[in-house]
N, C-alpha and C positions, 0 to 999 in steps of 0.2 A: 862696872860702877866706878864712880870717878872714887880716889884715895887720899884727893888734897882736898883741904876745906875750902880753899877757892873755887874749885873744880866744884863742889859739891852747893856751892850757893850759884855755881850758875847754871848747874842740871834746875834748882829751884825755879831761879829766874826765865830760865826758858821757855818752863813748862806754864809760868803764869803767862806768860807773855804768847803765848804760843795758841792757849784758851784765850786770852784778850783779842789777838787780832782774827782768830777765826771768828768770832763773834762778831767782831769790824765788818770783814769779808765777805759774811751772810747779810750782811745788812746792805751792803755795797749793791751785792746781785739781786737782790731784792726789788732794792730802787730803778738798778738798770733793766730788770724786768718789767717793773709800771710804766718807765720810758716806750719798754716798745709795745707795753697796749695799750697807753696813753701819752703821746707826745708833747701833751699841755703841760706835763710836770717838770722841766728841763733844768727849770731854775733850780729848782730843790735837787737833784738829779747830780746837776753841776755841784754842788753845794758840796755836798756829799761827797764826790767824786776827789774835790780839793783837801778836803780831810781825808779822806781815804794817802792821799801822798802825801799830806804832813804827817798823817801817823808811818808811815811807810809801810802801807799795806802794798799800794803798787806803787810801779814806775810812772817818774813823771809824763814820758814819752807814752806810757798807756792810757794816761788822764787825760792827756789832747788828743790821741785819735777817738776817744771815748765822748770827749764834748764836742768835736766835732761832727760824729755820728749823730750825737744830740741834735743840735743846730741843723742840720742838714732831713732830719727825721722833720721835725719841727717845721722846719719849711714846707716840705713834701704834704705835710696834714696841711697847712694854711693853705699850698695852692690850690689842693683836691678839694 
């Protein structure tokens, strides 16, 4: 257990923040779960995904191979 009071507001802050973005992160896989049984929702999908990297859930670099999977899924239904 942390013994400075600094140390000890940011065992606090972690653990909120730690429940805040798991909460984020469920909601994230969620959406890119409805992506892949319905590739009509991409907009929202994207949306989401953009938030997901402003809060710093994930990396940038994972939001664009992600909406390009989008976009590319998306396709694939239009041409079928």
């Amino acid at each position: 257990m942390p013994q400075h009071e600094s140390a000890k507001k940011r065992l606090r802050q972690s653990a909120r923040q730690r429940l805040r973005n798991r909460g984020y992160r469920t909601d994230l896989r969620k959406v890119i779960k409805a992506v892949r049984e319905d590739s009509g929702v991409t907009v929202a999908a994207q949306s989401a995904v953009d938030t997901a990297v402003r809060r710093g859930i994930i990396h940038p670099n994972k939001a664009a191979r992600l909406k390009s999977r989008f976009a590319r899924a998306q396709q694939a239904a239009a041409t079928a």
